[in-house]
N, C-alpha and C positions, 0 to 999 in steps of 0.2 A: 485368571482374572480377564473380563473382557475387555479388548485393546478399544482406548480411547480414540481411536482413529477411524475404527468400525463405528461407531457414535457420529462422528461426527459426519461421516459420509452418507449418512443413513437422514441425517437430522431433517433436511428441506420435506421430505415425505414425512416423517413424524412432527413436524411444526404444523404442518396442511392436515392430521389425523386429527390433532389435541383442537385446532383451532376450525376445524369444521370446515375449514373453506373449499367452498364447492360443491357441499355434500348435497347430494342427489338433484344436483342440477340437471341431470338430463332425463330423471324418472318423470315429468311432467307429460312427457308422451305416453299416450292409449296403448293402454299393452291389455290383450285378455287373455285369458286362462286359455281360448279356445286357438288360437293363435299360435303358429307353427312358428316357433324362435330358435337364434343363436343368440346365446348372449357371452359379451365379449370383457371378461372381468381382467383387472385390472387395467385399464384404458386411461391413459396417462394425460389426465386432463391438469397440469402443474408446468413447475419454472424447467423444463428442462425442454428443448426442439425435439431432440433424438430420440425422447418417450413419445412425443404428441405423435411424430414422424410415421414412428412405427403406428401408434392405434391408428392413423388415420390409413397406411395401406392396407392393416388389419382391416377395417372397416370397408373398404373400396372394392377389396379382393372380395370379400361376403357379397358386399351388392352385385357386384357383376356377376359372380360365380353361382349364388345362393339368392334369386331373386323371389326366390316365392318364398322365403324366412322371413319376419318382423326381426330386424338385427335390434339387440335391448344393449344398450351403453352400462356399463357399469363402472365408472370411477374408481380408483384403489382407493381413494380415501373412505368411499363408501359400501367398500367391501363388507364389513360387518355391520352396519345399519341396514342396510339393506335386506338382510341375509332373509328373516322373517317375508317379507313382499317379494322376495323371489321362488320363495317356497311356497306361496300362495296359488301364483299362476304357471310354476313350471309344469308341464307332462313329462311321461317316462321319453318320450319320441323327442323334447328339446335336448339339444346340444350347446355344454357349457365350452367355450373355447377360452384362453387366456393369453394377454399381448406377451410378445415374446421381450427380448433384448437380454442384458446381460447381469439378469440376478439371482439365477438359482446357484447361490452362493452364499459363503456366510460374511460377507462386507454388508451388502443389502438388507440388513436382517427383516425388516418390517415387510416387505415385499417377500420373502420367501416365507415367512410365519402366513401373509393373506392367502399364498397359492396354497399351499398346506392346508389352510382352513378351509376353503373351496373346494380340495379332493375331498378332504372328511365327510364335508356336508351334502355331496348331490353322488353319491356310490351308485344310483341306479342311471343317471345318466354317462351317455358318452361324454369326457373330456378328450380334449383337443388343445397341444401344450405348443404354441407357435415359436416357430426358430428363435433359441435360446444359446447364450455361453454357458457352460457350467464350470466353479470356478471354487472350489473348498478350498482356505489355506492350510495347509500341512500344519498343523499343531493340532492341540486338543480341542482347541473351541473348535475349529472346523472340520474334525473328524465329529464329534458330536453333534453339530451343525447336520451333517452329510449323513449321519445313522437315522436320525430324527425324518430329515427327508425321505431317505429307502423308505423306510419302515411306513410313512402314509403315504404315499406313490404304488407303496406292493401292494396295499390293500384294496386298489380298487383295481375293478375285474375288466374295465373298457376306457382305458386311457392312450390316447398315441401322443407319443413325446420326440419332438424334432428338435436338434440343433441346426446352428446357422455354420458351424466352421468342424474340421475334422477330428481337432481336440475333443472338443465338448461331443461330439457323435462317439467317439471310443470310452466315452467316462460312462457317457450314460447307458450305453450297450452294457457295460461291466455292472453299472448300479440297477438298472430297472429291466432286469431281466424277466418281469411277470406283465411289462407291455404291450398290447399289440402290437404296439411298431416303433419301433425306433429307427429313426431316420435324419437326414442332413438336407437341407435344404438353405438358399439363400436368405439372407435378414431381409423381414417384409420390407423393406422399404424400399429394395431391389426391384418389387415388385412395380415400383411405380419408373414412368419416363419422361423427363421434363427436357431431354436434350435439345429438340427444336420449338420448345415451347415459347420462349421468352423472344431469342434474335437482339439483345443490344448489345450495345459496344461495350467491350473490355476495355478495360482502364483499371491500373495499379494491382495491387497486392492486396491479402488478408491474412492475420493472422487469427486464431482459434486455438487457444491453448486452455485445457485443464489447471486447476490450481486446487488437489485433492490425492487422495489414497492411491488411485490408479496414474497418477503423473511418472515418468520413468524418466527421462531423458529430462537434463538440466544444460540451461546454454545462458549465455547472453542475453538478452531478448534486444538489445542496445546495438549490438552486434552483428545481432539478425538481420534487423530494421535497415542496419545503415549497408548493409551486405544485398537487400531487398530492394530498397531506397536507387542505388543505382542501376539494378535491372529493370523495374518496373515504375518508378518515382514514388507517387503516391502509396504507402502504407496505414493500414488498417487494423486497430483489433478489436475485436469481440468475444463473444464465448456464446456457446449455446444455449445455458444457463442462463441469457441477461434478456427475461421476458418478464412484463409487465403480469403480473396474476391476472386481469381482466383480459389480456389475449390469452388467456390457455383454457377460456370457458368453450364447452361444444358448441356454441353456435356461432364462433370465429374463429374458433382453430385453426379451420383449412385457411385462412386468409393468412395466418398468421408464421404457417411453414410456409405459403405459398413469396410471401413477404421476405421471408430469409435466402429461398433458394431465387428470387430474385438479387438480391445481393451477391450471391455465391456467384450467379452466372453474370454478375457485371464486372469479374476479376479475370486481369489476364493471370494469375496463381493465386491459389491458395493453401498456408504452411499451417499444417493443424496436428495435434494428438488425439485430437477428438474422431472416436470411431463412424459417426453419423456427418458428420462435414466431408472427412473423406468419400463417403456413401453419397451425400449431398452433391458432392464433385463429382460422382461417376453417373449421376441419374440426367447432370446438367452438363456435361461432358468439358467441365473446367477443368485447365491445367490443377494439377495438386502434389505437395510434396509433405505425405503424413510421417511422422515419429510412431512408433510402437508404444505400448501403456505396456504397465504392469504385468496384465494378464496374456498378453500375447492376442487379443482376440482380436486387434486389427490387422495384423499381419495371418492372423487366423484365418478371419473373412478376407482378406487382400490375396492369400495364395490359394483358397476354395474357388474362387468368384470374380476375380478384380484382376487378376495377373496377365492376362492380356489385352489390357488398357493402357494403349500407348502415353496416355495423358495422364497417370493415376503411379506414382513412385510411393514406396513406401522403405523408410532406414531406421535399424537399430537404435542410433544413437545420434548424437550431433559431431559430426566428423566433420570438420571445417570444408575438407579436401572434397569430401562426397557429398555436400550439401551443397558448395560451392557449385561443382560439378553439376548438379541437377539444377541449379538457380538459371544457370548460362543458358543448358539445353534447354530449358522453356521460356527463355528470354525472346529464344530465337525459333518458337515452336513454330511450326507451320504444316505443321503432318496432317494428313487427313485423318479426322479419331477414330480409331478402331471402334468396330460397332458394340455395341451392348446391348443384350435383348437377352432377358431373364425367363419370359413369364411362364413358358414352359416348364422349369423347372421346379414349379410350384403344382405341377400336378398328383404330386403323391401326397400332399396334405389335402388337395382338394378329394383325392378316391380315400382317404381317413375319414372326410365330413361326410363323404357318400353313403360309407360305407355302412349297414347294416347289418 
């Protein structure tokens, strides 16, 4: 029987499916048949920072990299409405690419059912499957889950599929062996750099904690605070997750990550689970002290990508003694921040779009 907890994690994207919100908000731009496109499906125009995060470096990276493409926005929610009007004016020469993060897995089901749909239906085009976790739970539903996948993955003849961490790179080496490429690359959002963007003053603490499937680590939050409270005074929380539906439309989006990671860089720390705050923190070069999830995939992407970032701690658990420990040494940070410069790294998904 399917776990009611997969339901539930799944649910903010299937309330936005049933109730339409959004749908084809951004197909009002001039697209023509004759017109050399990427178009970039699933693109996470909803309540969550971490999805927007990612389409929008998704998007960024295209414009800089791919400037003679018409980049075509495609909505998850309106993945299958649309499906008919993309098949109108695609050619064989467009390229479908799809926003990565962390759902080719059986928690997410509605998201991994749309990418599935999307290989089935465009076989004569190139896909392009951007930095992903892969993450099937060992039982029945998620080996069934993960058969269903192979089996429409194998079928198309010109797919490249990258992960972001080296877990999800060895699962998918073993499953889609009929890929042109399978590769490891950093989470797009890596791609981007806000370190000396902003310039204000730090002042207090943040927290950013999940409250879902992937939570792993259980503490005090009371605890925390008053543990927080004296290193830094003022304490904060939020989630990533608490955005108005009218910021997460395309044509404020970018205001509206740009609006959060201003918050992030006004923190002298930030204590999150959340794998895209910690991301958040290395892009704005803010102290951060993240908990591991469920799936391992922040600690994934933290020891691929992030591990020599003097300013960027990541712990198993809540160990009083090692949380403590890392509260004190950034109380009193004053290190210069090790640098961070990704963009290189994102070259072999760019000779995958090249690629003919």
């Amino acid at each position: 029987m399917l776990d009611k907890r997969i339901i539930n994690v799944d649910i903010l994207h299937l309330k936005c499916i049933i109730a339409g919100l959004l749908k084809s908000q951004i197909l009002n731009q001039e697209v023509c048949k004759s017109d050399k496109k990427i178009f970039v499906y699933l693109s996470g125009f909803y309540q969550n920072l971490g999805d927007m995060a990612i389409t929008y470096s998704h998007e960024q990276f295209l414009k800089v990299n791919f400037s003679e493409y018409k980049i075509v926005m495609i909505p998850s929610i309106s993945t299958y409405s649309t499906i008919r009007w993309v098949k109108r004016i695609i050619n064989k020469d467009d390229i479908i690419t799809i926003v990565g993060g962390g759902n080719i897995d059986s928690e997410y089901a509605s998201l991994e059912n749309c990418r599935r749909f999307i290989i089935h239906n465009f076989k004569k085009n190139k896909i392009v499957l951007f930095p992903q976790t892969m993450h099937f739970s060992e039982n029945k539903y998620g080996n069934y889950r993960l058969k269903k996948t192979i089996r429409t993955y194998s079928k198309h003849k010109d797919i490249y599929i990258f992960a972001r961490e080296y877990s999800s790179y060895e699962k998918m080496k073993d499953a889609f062996k009929k890929a042109k490429t399978v590769g490891v690359i950093p989470d797009m959002v890596l791609y981007l750099n806000f370190k000396n963007k902003f310039n204000l003053e730090r002042n207090g603490a943040l927290c950013v904690f999940r409250n879902d499937i992937e939570k792993a680590c259980n503490f005090d939050i009371d605890v925390m605070h008053n543990l927080l409270a004296k290193s830094f005074g003022d304490v904060e929380d939020t989630d990533t997750v608490d955005v108005a539906i009218e910021d997460c439309k395309y044509a404020v989006y970018e205001n509206t990550i740009v609006s959060f990671l201003k918050k992030i860089a006004s923190k002298r720390l930030v204590v999150t689970d959340r794998l895209h705050c910690m991301i958040f923190c290395a892009i704005t070069g803010t102290p951060c002290i993240a908990f591991d999830n469920s799936n391992k995939k922040i600690s994934g992407v933290y020891n691929a990508w992030l591990n020599n970032l003097n300013y960027i701690s990541v712990v198993d658990d809540y160990r009083k003694n090692e949380f403590a420990e890392l509260v004190k040494y950034y109380e009193s940070f004053d290190e210069e921040l090790a640098e961070f410069e990704h963009s290189s790294k994102y070259d072999l998904i760019k000779n995958a779009l090249m690629n003919n």
